[in-house]
BAVODO-222854 format. One record per residue (C-alpha): residue number from 0; residue in one letter; x, y, z. Coordinates in pm, 1 decimal, decimal comma. Layout:
{node NUM; 'a'; {X; Y; Z}}
...
# end
This chain:
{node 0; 'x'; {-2649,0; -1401,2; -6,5}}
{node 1; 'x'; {-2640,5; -1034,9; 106,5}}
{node 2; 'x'; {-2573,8; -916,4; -254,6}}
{node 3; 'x'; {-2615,0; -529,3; -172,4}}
{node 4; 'x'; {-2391,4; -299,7; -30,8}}
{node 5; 'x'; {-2465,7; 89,1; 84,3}}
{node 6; 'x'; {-2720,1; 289,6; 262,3}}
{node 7; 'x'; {-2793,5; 570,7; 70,7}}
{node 8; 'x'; {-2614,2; 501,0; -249,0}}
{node 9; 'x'; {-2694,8; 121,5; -255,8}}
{node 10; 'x'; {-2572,1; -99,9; -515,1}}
{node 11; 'x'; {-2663,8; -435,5; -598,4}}
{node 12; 'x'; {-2497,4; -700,9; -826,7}}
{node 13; 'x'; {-2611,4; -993,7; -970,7}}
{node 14; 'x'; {-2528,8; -1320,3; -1207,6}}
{node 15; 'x'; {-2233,8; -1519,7; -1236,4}}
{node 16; 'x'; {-1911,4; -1592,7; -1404,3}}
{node 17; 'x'; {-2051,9; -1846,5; -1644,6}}
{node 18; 'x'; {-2419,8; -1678,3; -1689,2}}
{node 19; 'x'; {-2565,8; -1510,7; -1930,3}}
{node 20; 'x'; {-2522,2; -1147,9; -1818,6}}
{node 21; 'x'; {-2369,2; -1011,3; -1472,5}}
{node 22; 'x'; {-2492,1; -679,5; -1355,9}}
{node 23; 'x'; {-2552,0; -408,4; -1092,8}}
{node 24; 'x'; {-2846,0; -220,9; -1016,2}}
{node 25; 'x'; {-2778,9; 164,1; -819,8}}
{node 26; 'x'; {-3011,1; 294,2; -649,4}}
{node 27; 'x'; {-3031,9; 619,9; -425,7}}
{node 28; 'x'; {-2800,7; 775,7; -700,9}}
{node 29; 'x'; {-2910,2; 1181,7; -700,5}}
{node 30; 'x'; {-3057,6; 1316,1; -1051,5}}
{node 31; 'x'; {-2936,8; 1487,9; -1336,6}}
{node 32; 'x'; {-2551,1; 1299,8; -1313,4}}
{node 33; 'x'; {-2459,3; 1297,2; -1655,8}}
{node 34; 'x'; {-2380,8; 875,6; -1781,8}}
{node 35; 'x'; {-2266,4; 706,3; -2034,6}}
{node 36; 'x'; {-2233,7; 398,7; -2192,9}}
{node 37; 'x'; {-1905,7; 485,9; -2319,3}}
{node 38; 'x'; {-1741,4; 618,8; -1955,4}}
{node 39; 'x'; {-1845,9; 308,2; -1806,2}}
{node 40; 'x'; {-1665,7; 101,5; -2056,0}}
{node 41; 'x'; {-1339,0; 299,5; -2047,4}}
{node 42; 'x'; {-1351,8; 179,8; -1642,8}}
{node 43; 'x'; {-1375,8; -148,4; -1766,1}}
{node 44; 'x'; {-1109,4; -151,5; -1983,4}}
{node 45; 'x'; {-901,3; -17,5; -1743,1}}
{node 46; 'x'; {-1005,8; -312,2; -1497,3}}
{node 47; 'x'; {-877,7; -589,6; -1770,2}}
{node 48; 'x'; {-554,6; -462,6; -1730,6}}
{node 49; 'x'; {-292,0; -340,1; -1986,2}}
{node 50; 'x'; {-52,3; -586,3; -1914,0}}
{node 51; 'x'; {-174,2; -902,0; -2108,8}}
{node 52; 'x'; {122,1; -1151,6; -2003,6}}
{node 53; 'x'; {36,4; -1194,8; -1673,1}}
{node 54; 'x'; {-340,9; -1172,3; -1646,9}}
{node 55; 'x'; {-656,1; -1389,6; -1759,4}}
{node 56; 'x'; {-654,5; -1489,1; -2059,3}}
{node 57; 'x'; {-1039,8; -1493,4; -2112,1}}
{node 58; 'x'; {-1106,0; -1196,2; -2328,7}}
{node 59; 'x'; {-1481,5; -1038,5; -2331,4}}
{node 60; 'x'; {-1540,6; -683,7; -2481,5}}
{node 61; 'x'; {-1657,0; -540,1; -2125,5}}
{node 62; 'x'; {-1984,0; -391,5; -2307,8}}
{node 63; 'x'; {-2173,1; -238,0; -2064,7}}
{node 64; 'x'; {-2540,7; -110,5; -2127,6}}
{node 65; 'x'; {-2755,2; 90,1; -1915,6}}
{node 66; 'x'; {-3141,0; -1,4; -1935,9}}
{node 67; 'x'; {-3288,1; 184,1; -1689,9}}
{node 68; 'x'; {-3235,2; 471,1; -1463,3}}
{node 69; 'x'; {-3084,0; 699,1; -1717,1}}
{node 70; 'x'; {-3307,2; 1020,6; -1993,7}}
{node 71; 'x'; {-3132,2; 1180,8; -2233,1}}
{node 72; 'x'; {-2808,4; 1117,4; -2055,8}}
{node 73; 'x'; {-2897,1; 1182,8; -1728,8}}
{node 74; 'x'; {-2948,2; 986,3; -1432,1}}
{node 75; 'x'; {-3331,8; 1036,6; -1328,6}}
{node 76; 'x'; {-3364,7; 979,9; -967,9}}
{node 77; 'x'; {-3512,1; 601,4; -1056,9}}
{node 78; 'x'; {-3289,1; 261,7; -1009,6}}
{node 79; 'x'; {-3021,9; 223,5; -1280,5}}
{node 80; 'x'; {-2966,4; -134,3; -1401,0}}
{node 81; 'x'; {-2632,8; -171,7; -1595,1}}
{node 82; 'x'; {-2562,6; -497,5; -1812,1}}
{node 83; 'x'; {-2262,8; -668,0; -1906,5}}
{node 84; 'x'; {-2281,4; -968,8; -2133,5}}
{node 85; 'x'; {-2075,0; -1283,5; -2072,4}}
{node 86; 'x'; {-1912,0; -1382,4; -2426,6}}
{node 87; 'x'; {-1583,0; -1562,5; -2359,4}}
{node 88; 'x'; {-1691,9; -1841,9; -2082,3}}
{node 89; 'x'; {-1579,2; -2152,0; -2248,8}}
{node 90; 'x'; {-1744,2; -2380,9; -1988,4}}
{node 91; 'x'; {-1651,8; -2724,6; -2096,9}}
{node 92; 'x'; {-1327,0; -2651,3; -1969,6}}
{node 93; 'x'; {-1420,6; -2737,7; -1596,8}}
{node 94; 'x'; {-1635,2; -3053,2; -1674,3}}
{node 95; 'x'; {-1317,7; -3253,6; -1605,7}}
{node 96; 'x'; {-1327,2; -3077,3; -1244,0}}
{node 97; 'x'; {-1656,0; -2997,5; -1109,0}}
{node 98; 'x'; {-1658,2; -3278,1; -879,5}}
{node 99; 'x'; {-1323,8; -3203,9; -721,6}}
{node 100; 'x'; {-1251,9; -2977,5; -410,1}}
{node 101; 'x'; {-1007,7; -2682,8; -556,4}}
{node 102; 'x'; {-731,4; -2599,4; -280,2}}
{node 103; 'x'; {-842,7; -2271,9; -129,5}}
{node 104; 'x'; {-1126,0; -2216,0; -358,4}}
{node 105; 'x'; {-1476,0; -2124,7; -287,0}}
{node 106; 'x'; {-1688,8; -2432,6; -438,4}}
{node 107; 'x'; {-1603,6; -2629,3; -85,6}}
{node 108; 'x'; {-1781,2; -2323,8; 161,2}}
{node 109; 'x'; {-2082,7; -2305,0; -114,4}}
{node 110; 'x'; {-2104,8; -2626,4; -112,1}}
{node 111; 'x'; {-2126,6; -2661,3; 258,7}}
{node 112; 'x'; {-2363,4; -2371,9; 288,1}}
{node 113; 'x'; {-2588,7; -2380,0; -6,8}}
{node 114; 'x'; {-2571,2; -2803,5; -104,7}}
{node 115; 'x'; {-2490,3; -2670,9; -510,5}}
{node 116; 'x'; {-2250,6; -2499,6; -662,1}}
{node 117; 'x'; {-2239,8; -2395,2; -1042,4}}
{node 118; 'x'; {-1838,8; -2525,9; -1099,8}}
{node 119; 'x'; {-1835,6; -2333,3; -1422,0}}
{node 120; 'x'; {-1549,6; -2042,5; -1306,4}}
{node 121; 'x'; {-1614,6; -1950,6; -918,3}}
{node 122; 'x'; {-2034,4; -1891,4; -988,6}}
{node 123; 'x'; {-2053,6; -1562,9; -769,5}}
{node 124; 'x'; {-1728,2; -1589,5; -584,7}}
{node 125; 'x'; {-1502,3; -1509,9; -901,8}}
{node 126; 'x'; {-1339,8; -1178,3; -952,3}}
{node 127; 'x'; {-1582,3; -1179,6; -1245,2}}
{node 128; 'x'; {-1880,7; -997,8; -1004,3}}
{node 129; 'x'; {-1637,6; -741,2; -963,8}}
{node 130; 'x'; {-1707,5; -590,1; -1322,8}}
{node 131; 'x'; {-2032,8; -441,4; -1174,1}}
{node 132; 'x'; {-1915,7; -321,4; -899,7}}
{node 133; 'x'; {-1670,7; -106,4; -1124,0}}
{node 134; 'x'; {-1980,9; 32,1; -1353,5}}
{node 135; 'x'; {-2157,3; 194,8; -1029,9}}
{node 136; 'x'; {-1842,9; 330,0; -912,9}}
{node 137; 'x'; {-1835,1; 551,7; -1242,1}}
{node 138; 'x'; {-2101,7; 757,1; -1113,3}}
{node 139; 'x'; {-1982,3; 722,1; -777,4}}
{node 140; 'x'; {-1664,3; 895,5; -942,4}}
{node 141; 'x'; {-1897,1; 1154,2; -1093,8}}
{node 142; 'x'; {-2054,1; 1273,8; -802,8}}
{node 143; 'x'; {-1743,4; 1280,7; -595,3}}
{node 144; 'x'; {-1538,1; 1447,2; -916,1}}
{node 145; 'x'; {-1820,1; 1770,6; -810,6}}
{node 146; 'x'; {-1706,6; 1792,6; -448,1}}
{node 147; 'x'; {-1286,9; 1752,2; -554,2}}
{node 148; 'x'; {-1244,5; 1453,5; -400,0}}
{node 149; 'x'; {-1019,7; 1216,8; -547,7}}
{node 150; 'x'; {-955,0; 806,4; -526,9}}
{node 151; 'x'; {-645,3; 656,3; -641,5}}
{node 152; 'x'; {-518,7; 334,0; -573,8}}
{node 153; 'x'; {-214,1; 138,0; -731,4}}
{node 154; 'x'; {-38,9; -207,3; -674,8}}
{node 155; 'x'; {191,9; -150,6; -364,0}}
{node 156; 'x'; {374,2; -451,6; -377,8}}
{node 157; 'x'; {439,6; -833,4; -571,2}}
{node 158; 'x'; {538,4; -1054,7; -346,1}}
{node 159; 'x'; {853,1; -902,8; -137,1}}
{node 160; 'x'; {908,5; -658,6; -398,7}}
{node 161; 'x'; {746,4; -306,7; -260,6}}
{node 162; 'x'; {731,5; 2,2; -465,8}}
{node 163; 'x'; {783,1; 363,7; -271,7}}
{node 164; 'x'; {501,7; 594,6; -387,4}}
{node 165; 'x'; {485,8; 959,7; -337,0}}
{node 166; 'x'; {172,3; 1155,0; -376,5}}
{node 167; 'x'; {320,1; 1349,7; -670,5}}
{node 168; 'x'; {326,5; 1019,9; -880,4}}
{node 169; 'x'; {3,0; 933,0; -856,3}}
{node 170; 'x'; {-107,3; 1102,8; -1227,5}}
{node 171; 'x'; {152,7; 815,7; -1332,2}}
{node 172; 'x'; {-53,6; 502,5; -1201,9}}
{node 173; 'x'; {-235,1; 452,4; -1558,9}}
{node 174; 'x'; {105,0; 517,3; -1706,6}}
{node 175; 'x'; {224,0; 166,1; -1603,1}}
{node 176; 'x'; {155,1; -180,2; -1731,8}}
{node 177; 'x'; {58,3; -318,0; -1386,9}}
{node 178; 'x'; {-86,9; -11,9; -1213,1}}
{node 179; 'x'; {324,1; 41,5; -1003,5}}
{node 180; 'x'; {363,5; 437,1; -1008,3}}
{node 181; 'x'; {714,5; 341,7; -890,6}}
{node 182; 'x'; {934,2; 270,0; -1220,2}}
{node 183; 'x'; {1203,8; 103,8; -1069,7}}
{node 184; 'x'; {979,4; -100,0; -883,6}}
{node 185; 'x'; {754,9; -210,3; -1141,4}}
{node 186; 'x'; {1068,2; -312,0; -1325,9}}
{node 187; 'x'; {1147,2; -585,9; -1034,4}}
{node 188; 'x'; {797,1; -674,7; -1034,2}}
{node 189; 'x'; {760,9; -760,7; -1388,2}}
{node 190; 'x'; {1108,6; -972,9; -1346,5}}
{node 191; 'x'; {897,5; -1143,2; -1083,4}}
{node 192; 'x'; {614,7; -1218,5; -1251,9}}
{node 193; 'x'; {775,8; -1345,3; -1548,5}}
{node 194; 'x'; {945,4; -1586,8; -1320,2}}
{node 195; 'x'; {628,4; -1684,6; -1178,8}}
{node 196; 'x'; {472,0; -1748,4; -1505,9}}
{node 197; 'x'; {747,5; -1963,5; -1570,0}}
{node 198; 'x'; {731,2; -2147,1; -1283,0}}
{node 199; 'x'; {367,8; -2174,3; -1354,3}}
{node 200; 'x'; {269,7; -2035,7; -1021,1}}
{node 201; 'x'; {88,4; -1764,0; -882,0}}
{node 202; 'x'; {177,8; -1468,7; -629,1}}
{node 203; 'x'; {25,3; -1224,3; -379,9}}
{node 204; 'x'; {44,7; -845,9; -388,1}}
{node 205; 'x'; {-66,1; -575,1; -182,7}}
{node 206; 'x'; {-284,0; -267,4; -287,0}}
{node 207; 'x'; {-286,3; 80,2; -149,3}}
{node 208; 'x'; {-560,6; 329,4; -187,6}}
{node 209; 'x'; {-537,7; 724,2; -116,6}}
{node 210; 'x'; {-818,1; 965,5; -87,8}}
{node 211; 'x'; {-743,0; 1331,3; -118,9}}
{node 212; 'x'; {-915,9; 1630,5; -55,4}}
{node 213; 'x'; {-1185,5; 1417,5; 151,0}}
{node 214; 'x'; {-1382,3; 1698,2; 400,7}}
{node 215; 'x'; {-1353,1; 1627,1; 743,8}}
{node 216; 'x'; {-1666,0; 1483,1; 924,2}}
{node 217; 'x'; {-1748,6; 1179,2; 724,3}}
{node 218; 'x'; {-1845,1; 898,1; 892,3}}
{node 219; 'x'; {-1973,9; 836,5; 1249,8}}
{node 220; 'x'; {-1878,0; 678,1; 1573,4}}
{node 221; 'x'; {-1900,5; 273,3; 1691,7}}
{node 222; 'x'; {-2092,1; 53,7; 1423,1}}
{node 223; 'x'; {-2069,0; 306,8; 1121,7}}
{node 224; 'x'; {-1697,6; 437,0; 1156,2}}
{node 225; 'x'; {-1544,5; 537,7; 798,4}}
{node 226; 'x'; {-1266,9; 271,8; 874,1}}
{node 227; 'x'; {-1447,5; 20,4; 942,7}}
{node 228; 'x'; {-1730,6; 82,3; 606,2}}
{node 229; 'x'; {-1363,8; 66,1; 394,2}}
{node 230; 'x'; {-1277,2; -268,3; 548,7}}
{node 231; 'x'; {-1577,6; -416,5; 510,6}}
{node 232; 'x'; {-1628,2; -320,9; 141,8}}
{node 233; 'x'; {-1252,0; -401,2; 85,5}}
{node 234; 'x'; {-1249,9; -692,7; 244,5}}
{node 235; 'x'; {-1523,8; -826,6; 22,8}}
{node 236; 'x'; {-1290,8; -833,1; -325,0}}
{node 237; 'x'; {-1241,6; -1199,6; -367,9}}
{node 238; 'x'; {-902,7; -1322,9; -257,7}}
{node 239; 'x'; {-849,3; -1047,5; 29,6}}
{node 240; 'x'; {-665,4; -1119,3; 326,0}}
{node 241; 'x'; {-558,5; -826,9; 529,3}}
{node 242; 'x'; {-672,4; -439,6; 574,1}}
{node 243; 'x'; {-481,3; -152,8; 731,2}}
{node 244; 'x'; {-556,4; 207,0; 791,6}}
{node 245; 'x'; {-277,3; 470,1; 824,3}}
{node 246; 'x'; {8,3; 280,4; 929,1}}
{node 247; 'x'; {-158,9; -15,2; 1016,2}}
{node 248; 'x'; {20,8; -295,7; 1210,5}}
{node 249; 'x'; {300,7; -108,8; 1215,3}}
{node 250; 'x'; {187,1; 95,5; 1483,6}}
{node 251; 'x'; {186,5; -206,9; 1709,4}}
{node 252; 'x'; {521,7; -136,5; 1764,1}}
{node 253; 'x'; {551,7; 206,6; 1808,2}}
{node 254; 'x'; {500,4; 449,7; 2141,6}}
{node 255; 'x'; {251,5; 688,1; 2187,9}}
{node 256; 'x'; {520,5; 1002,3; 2167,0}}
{node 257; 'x'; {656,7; 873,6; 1887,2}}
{node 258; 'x'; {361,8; 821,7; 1671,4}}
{node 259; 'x'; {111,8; 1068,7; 1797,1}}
{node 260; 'x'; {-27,2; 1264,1; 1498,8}}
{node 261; 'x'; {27,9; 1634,1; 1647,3}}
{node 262; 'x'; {-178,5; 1898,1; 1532,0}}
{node 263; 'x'; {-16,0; 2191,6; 1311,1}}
{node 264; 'x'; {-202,5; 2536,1; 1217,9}}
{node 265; 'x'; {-137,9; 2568,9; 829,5}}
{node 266; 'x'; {-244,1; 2811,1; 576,5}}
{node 267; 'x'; {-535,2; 2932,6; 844,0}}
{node 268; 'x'; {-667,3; 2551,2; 863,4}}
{node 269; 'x'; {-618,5; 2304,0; 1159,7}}
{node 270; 'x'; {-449,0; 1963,9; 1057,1}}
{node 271; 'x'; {-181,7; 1732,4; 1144,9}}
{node 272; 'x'; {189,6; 1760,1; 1116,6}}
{node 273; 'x'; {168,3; 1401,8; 1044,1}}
{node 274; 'x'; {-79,3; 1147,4; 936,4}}
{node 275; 'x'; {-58,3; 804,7; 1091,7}}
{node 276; 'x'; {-383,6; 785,5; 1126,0}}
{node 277; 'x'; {-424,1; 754,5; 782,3}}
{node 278; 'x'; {-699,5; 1029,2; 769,3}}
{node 279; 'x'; {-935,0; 855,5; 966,1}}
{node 280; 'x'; {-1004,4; 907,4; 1398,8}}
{node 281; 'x'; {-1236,0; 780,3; 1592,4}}
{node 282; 'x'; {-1390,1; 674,2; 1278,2}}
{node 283; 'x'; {-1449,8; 979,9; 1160,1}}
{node 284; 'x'; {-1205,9; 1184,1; 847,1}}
{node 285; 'x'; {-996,3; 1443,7; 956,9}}
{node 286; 'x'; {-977,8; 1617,2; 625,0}}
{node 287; 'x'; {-604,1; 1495,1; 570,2}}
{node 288; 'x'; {-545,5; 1188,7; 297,1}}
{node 289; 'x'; {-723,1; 852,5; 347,8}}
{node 290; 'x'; {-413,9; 577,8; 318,6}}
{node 291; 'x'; {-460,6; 239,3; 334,9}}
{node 292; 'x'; {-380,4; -110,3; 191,4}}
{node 293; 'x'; {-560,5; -446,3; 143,5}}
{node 294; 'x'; {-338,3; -782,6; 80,7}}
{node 295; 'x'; {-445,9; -1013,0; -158,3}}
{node 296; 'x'; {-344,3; -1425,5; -138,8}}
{node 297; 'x'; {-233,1; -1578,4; -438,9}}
{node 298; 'x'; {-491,5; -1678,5; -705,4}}
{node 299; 'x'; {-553,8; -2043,1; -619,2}}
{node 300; 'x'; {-613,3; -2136,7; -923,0}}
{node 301; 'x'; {-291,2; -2231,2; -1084,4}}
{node 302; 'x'; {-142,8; -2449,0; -1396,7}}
{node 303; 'x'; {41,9; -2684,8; -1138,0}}
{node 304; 'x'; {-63,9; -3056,4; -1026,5}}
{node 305; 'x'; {-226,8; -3044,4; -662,5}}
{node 306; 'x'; {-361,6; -3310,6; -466,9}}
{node 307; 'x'; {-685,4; -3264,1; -337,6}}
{node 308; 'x'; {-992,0; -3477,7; -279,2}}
{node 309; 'x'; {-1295,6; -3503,2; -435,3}}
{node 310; 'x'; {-1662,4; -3392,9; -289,4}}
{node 311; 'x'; {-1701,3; -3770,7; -207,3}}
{node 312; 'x'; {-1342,1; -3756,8; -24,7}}
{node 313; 'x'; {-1142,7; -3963,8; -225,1}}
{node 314; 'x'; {-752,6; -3873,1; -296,6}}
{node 315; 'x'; {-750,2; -3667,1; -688,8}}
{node 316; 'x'; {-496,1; -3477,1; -857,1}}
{node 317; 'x'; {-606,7; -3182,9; -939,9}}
{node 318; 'x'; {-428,8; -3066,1; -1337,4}}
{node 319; 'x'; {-629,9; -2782,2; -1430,8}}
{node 320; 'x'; {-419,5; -2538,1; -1643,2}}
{node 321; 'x'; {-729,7; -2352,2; -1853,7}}
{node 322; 'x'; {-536,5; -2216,6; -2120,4}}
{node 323; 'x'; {-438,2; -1904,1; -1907,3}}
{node 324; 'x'; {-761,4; -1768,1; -1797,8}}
{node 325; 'x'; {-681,3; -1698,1; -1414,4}}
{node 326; 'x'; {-460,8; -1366,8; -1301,7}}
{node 327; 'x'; {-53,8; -1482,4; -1181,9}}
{node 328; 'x'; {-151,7; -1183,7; -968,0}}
{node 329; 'x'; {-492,3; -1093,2; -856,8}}
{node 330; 'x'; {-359,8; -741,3; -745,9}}
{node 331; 'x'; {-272,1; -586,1; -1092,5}}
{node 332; 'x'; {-643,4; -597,6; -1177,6}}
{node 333; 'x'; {-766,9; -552,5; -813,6}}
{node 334; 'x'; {-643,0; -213,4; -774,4}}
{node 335; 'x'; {-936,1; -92,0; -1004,8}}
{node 336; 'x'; {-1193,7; -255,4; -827,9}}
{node 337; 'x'; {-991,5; -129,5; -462,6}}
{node 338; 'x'; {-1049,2; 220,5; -615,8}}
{node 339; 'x'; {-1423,6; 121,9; -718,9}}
{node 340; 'x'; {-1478,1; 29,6; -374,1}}
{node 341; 'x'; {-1364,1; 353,1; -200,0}}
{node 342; 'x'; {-1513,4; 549,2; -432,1}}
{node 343; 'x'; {-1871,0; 328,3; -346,2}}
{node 344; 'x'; {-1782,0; 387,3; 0,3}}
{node 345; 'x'; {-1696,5; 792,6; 0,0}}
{node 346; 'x'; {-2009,1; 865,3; -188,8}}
{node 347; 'x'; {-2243,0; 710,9; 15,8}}
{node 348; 'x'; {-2065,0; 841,5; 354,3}}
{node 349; 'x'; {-2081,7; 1228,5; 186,5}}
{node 350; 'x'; {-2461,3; 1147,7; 50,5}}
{node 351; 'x'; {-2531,1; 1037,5; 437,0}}
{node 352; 'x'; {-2335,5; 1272,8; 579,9}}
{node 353; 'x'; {-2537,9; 1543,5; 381,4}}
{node 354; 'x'; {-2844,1; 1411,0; 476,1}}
{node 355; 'x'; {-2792,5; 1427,9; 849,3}}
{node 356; 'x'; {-2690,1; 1803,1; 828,8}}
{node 357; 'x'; {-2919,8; 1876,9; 598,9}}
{node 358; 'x'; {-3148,6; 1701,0; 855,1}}
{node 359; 'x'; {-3015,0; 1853,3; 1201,8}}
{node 360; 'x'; {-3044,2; 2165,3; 1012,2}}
{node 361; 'x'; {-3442,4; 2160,2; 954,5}}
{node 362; 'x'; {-3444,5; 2063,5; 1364,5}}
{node 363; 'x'; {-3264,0; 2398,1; 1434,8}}
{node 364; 'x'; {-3506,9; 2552,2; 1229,3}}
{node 365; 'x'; {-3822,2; 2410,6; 1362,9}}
{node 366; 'x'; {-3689,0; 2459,7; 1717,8}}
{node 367; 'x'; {-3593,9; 2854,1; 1678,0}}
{node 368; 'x'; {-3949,3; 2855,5; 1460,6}}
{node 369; 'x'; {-4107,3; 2748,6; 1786,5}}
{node 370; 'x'; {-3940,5; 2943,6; 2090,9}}
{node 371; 'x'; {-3957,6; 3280,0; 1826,1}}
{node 372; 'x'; {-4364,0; 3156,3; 1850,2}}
{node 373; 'x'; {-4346,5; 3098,5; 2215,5}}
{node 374; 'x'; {-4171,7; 3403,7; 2273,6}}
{node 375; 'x'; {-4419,5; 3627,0; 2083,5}}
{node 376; 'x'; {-4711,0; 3449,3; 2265,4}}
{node 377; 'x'; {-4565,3; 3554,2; 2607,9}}
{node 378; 'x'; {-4505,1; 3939,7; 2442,6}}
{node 379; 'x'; {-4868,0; 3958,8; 2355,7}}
{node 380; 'x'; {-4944,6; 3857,1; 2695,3}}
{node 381; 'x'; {-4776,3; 4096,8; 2880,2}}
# end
């Protein structure tokens, strides 16, 4: 079920949103990287969301407990394995369900492809998974924190409602309720989902992410392009839809002159005056900021009747309101795991990156090792 994700910094998760335990074992994480218990579950917190009103209701403690992997603090070089106990699953509520086919919901693919699904939450496919993903992005952080280079990412927009964000307010991002550095715009958004809620409905939203200080040179050309490892591990947050770079589809309708990203000589250093590229060419950084966004749909579940069929095809009504426990807005809480998965993605782009010039590096050497050898063979000659 291709459950792992990374080349040199690999990561994979494991259980499901009505098992005992879901985890996430890292491994290719360097040495000596100072962990905690504790830092991983101040991520977590941060991925349930401040804003109660308009996310899940299903409350567990986030209690995250690395078992392996980790002496005296420190990260040895071996696999870390990081649990999380489920506590708040309350199962019987989808008995009534579990043989109906839930409009845009994963249990029809799985049960196409694998002939079983576990209807208890969305098994594998719910947003639940996603908790792991945010414990190996701690060290991710960690390691990235020692080169200065810095992921944010915030909710964009709620529906129509978009917030303008500047990079001066991104220190305000854990400031606000719903993870909108725009005040204004958060206001309209919380309008919105309160209206929603109401309406007992869900809503889309739109994520962006921002890299700074990211060194130029990471990634590489065709298959492996930087752009394309963000997309991929974006676009495999359940309930993703779209994925832009720079200015995305917008600069389907621009010329060439007009959106060009001209270089600029500043403060001794080569860059661009501007940066539609979104720090990323030819697949490869540039050293300016990594922008992008990724759209999520609506949360399909929802406390509305639907019709639907069951997995025998007969006509149902779907009334499944579960006291609560699904997000009015995936987004709010997806911007953590957005920033998770950038931060997954950077590391193991630098790691590789280091690798191959630590590795074209030793060829130099072995090749000037060999002509000085040749050379002084052909002195001793003469």
């Amino acid at each position: 079920m291709s459950n792992s994700f990374g080349k040199i910094f690999k990561i994979t998760t494991f259980g499901e949103s009505h098992g005992q335990v879901i985890g996430v074992v890292i491994d290719g994480c360097p040495s000596n990287v100072e962990i905690t218990d504790n830092e991983i579950n101040l991520e977590l917190k941060k991925r349930k969301a401040f804003s109660k009103s308009f996310v899940s209701k299903r409350d567990e403690k986030e209690k995250a407990k690395i078992v392996s992997g980790v002496f005296e603090g420190k990260t040895t070089g071996a696999p870390i394995c990081i649990l999380i106990e489920n506590t708040d699953i309350k199962s019987k509520n989808y008995d009534k369900i579990q043989n109906l086919l839930r409009p845009s919901h994963a249990n029809f693919t799985y049960l196409q492809k694998y002939k079983i699904f576990d209807h208890r939450g969305a098994s594998r496919a719910s947003a639940r998974e996603t908790a792991s993903r945010v414990c190996a992005s701690v060290l991710a952080t960690k390691i990235l924190k020692k080169e200065n280079i810095q992921v944010f990412a915030y909710v964009k927009a709620i529906g129509d409602i978009e917030a303008n964000v500047d990079l001066k307010d991104l220190k305000n991002i854990d400031k606000s309720s719903i993870f909108c550095p725009d005040i204004e715009a958060e206001k309209k958004m919380l309008q919105r989902l309160k209206k929603i809620e109401d309406e007992k409905d869900s809503i889309g939203g739109v994520v962006e992410f921002v890299i700074l200080n990211t060194p130029d040179g990471l990634g590489d050309p065709i298959y492996e392009k930087l752009n394309a490892k963000l997309a991929n591990a974006l676009m495999s947050i359940p309930a993703t839809r779209g994925f832009e770079i720079g200015d995305g589809f917008e600069a389907a309708k621009k010329t060439g002159s007009s959106r060009n990203d001209t270089y600029i000589l500043k403060n001794g250093k080569i860059q661009t005056k501007t940066n539609n590229e979104g720090g990323i060419l030819a697949g490869i950084s540039t050293g300016m900021p990594i922008i992008g966004r990724v759209a999520f749909k609506p949360t399909p579940t929802i406390a509305k009747t639907q019709k639907t069929l069951d997995i025998y095809g007969n006509e149902k009504i779907l009334s499944f309101s579960n006291d609560g426990r699904f997000d009015l807005c995936v987004a709010i809480r997806a911007s953590i795991v957005v920033k998770a998965m950038c931060s997954l993605v950077l590391v193991d782009s630098y790691l590789l990156n280091f690798l191959q010039k630590k590795d074209l590096q030793m060829k130099r050497d072995y090749l000037s090792e060999k002509m000085s050898m040749r050379d002084e063979k052909t002195k001793n000659k003469s």
